[in-house]
C-alpha positions as CSV (number, residue, x, y, z in Angstrom):
1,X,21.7,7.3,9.7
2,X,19.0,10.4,9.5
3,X,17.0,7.5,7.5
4,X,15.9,5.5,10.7
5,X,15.8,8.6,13.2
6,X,11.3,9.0,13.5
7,X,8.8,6.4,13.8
8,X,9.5,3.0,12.0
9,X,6.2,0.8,11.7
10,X,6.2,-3.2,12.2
11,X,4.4,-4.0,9.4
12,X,1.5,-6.7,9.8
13,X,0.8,-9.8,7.2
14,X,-2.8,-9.1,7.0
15,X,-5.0,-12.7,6.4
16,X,-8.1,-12.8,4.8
17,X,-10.6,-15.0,6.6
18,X,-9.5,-18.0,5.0
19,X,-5.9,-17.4,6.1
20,X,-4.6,-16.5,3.3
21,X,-2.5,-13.3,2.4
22,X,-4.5,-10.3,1.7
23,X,-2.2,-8.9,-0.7
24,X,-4.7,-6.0,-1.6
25,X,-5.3,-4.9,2.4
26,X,-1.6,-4.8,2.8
27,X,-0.9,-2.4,-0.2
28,X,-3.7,0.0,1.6
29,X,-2.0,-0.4,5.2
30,X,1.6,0.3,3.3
31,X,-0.4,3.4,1.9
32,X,-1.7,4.7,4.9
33,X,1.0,4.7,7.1
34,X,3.4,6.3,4.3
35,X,0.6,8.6,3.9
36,X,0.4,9.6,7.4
37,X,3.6,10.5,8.2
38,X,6.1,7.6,8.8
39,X,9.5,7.5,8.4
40,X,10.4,4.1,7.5
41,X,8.9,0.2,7.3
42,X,10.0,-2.4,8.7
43,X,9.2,-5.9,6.5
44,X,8.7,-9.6,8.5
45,X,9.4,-8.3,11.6
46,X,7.5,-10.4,14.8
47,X,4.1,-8.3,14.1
48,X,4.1,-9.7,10.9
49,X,3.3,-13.4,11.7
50,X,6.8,-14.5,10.4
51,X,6.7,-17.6,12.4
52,X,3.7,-18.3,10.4
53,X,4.7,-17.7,6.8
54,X,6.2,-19.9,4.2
55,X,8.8,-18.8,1.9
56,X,6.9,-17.9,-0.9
57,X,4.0,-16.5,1.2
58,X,7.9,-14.2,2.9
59,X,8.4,-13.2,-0.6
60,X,4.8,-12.5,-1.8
61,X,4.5,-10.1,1.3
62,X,8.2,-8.3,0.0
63,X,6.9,-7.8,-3.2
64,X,3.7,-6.5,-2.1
65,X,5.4,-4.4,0.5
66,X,8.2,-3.2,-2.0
67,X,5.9,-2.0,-4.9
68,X,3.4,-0.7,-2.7
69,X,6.5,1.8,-1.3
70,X,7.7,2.6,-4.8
71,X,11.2,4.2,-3.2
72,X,9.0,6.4,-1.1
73,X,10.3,5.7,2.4
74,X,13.6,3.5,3.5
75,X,12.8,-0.6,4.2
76,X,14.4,-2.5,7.0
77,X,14.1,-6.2,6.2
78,X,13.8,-8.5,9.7
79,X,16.5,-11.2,9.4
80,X,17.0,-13.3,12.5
81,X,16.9,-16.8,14.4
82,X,19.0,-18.9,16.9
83,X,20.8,-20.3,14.7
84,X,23.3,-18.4,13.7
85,X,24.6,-20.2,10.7
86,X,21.0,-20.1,9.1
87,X,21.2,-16.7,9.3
88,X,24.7,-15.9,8.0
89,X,23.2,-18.1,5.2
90,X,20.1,-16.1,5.0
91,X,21.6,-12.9,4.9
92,X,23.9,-14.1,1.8
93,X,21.6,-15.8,-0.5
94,X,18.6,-12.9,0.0
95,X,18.4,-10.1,-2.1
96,X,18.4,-7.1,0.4
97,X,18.7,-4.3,-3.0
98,X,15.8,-3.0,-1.9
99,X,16.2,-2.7,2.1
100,X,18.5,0.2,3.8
101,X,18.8,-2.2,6.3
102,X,18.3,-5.5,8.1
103,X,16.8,-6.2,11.7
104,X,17.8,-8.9,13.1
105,X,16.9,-10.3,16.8
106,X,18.7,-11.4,19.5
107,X,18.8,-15.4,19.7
108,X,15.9,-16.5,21.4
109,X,15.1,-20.1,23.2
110,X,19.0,-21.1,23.4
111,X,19.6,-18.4,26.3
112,X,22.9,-17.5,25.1
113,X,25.6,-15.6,27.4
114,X,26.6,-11.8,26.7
115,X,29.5,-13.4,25.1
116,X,27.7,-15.9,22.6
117,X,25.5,-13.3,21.6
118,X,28.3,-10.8,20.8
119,X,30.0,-13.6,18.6
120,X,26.8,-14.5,17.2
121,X,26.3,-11.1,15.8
122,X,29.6,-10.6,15.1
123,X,28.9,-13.4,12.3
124,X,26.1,-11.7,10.9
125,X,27.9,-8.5,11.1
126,X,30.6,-9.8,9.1
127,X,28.1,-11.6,6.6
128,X,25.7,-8.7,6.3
129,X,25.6,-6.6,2.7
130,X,23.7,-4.1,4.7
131,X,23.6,-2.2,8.1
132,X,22.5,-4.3,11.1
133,X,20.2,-3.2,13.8
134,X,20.3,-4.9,16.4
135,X,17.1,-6.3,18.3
136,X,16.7,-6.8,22.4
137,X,13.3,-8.4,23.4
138,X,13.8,-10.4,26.5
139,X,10.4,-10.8,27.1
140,X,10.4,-12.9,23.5
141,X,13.8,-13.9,23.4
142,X,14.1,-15.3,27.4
143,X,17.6,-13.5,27.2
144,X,18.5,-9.9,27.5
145,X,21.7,-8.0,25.7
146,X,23.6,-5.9,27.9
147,X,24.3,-2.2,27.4
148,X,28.1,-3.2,27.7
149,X,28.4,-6.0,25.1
150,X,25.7,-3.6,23.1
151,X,28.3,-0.5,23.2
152,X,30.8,-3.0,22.4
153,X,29.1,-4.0,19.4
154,X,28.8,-0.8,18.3
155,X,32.6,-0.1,18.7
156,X,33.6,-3.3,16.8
157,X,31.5,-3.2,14.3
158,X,30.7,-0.1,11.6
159,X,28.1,-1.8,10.2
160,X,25.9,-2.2,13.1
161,X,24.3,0.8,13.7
162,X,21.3,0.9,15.6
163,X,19.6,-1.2,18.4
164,X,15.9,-1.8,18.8
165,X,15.4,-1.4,22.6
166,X,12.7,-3.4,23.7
167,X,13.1,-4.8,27.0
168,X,10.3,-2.0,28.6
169,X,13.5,-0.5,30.8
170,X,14.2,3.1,30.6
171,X,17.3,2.8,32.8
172,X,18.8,0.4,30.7
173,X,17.9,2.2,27.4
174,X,19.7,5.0,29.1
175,X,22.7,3.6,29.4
176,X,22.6,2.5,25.9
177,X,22.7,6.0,25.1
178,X,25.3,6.6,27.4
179,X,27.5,3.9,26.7
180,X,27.3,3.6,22.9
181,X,29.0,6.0,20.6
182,X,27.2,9.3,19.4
183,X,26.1,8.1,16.1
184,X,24.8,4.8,17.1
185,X,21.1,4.9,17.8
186,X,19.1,3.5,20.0
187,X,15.5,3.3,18.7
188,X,12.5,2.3,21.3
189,X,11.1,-1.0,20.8
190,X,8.4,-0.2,23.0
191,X,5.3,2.0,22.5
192,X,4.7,3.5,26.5
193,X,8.1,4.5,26.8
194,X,9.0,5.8,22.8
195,X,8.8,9.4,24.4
196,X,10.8,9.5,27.1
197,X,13.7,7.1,25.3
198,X,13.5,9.7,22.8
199,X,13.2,12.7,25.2
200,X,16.7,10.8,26.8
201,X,18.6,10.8,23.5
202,X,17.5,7.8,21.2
203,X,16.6,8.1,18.1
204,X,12.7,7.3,18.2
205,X,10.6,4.1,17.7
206,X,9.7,1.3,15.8
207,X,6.7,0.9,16.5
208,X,3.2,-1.2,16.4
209,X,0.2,1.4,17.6
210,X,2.2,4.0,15.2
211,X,0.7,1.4,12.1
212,X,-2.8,2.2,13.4
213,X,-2.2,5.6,14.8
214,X,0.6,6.8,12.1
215,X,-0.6,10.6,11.8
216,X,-0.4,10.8,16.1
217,X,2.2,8.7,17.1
218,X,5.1,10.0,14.1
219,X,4.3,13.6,15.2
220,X,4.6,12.8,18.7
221,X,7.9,11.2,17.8
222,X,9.3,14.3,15.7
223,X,8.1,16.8,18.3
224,X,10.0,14.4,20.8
225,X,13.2,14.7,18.4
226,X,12.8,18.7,18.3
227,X,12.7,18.1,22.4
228,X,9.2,20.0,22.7
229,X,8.5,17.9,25.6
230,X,5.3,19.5,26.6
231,X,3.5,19.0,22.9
232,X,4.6,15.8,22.6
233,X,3.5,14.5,25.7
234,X,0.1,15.7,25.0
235,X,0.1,13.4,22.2
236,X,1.4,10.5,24.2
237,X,-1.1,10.8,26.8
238,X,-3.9,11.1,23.7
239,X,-3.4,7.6,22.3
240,X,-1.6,5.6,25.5
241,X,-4.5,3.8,26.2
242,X,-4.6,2.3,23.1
243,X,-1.3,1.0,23.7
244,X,-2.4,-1.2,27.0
245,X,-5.3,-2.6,24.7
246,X,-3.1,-3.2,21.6
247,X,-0.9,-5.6,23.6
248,X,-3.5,-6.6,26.2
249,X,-4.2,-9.9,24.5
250,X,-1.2,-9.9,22.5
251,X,0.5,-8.7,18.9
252,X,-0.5,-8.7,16.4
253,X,-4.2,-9.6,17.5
254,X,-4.6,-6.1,19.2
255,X,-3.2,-4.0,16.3
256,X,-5.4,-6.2,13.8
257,X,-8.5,-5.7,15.3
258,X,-7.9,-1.8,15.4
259,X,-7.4,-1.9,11.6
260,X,-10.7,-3.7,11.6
261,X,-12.6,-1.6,13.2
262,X,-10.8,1.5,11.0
263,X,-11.8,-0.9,7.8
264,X,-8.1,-2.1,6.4
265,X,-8.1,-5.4,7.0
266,X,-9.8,-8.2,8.7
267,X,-8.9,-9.0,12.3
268,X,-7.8,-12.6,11.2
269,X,-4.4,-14.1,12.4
270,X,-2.8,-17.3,12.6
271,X,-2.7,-20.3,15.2
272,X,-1.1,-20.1,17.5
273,X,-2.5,-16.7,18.0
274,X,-6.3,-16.4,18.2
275,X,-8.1,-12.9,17.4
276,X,-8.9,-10.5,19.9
277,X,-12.0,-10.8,22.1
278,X,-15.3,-9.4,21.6
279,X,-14.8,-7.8,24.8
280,X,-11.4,-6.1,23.5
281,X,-12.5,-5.6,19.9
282,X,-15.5,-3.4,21.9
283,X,-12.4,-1.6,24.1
284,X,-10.5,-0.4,20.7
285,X,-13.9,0.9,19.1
286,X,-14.9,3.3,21.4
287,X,-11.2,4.6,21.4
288,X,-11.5,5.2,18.1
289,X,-14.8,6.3,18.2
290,X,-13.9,9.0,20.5
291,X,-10.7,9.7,19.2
């Protein structure tokens, strides 16, 4: 369980201007983030353009990803869909020998009940070869889990151990934490509030600005963990504007062009998604610059 307590990073695909993978940028960006203090990846998660990829082009970026880590840090492996019978599928026929543990998001479009999605995941509970944890995004999925029928997951299953919280609500992360038992965690999904939900008793973040900002946001996280409240919020208040201009014209655009402008990769993403602005891209720099 210790393996997924810290900062978790969403890793990006990163495209070279032609759209194709940039296999080379994202051994750097698997580098740097180990190298600056992360506790974990996590591989094809939403930042990474998954929506986007092909198969091969899923299991050219594992590869990458997995011999860039060399064993160095645990991998979580984003398995997921609305379909639930696509993913029990997926989650038997993939090799997950090199992932501690799968991600795998609430259904999304279908607008299931609390029920449905409790016997969704109780199928890929029961198909998984590895821990589950568990991801709430309303504002991608157009449904939100409850803490009830998440506590009650927790309780059924031993398998699914964690949630990633991302719905932006500090009460209900709270009663996650109150509701679930003591060694199920509940990890922030969401950058502003990864202190306070981990000031309140989760178990830190997985996170997008902590792939630009690794060395910043990871401490932050482990000075959260050790409750030193008044260091850790110094760090918080350091990098939260770059949080508002990650996401102010979307992810992964916002966290590409940072690793632009700090020379990892290039900016490029996928249609539907369109790179950051000129006006943005200007925004980022001169936080870094003064930084």
């Amino acid at each position: 369980m210790n393996k997924f307590r810290g900062t978790g990073v969403a890793l990006i695909t990163p495209f070279q201007q032609n759209r194709e993978v940039d296999t080379n940028a994202l051994t750097t960006i698997v580098n740097f983030v180990i190298d600056n203090g992360v506790e974990y990846l996590v591989v094809l998660g939403t930042t990474a353009e998954s929506a986007t990829l092909s198969k091969e082009e899923k299991q050219l970026a594992k590869q990458t990803i997995t011999k860039a880590n060399n064993g160095r840090v645990p991998m979580v492996l984003g398995i997921g869909g609305n379909n639930t019978a696509e993913v029990v599928a997926e989650l038997k026929t993939t090799d997950l020998s090199d992932y501690d543990a799968v991600l795998s998001v609430s259904p999304y479009y279908n607008k299931p009940t609390q029920e449905g999605i409790y016997q969704h995941f109780k199928a890929v509970a029961e198909a998984s070869q590895r821990p589950i944890i568990l991801y709430n995004v309303p504002g991608r999925t157009a449904s939100n889990m409850s803490p009830e029928v998440v506590a009650r997951l927790a309780a059924d299953f031993d398998n699914i151990i964690a949630i990633k919280e991302a719905a932006g609500d500090l009460v209900q992360a709270m009663k996650m934490i109150q509701l679930c038992p003591d060694d199920f965690l509940v990890i922030s999904g969401d950058d502003m509030i990864a202190l306070p939900m981990t000031l309140a008793g989760g178990a830190g973040v997985i996170s997008v600005i902590g792939e630009g900002l690794p060395g910043e946001f990871s401490e932050m996280i482990r000075l959260g963990l050790a409750g030193k409240s008044q260091q850790a919020y110094a760090l918080h208040y350091k990098v939260a504007n770059s949080i508002d201009y990650i996401f102010e014209e979307g992810n992964p655009a916002g966290i590409k062009a940072l690793f632009e402008k700090i020379g990892l990769c290039d900016a490029t993403v996928r249609l539907p998604l369109v790179e950051a602005s000129d006006s943005l891209k200007k925004k980022i720099s001169s936080f870094i610059d003064h930084l």
